[in-house]
N, C-alpha and C positions, 0 to 999 in steps of 0.2 A: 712275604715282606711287603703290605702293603702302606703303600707312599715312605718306611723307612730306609730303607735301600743298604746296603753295604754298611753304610758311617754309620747307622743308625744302631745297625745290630753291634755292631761293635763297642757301642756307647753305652747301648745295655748290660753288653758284657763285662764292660772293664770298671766302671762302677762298685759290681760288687767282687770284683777281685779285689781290687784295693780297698775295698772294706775287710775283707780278710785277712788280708798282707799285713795292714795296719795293726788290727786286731791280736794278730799274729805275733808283731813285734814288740807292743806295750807289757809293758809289768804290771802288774795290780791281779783284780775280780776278773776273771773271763765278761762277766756283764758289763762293770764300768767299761773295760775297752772296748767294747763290742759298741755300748753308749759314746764312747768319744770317738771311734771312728767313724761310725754313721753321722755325726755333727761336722766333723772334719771335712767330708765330704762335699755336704753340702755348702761349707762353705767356699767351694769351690766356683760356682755358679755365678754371685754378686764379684768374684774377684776377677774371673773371664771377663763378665760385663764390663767393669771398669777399665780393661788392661782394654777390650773392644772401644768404647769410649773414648779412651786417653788416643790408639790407633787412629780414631777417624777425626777427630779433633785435629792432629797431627797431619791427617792426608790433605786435611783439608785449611789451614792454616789459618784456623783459629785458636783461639784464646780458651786455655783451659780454667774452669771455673776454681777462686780459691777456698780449700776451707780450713775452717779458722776455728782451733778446740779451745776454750775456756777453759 
């Protein structure tokens, strides 16, 4: 385990559990699920960031930026 440590391997691990969980539980092609679970996922990563974002914006008492869809 180098420089990963405990959270690390763990982070490795559960990733592709819940790609199979998911996989697991959709209807359709084994391969589309297999293809939306693995997108699923990732979109996991930008949605932390912002939820991380939104947190220190918040610790730190400022002003969250707005946005604005057309």
């Amino acid at each position: 385990m180098i420089g990963l440590g405990w959270w690390g391997l763990a982070l490795l691990i559960v990733y592709p559990l819940q790609i199979i969980r998911r996989t697991a539980r959709m209807p359709g092609q084994w391969l589309d699920r297999l293809r939306f679970a693995c997108l699923e996922q990732l979109t996991r990563f930008p949605e932390a960031l912002g939820q991380v974002r939104f947190a220190r914006d918040w610790f730190f008492g400022r002003q969250g930026r707005l946005i604005e869809y057309k």
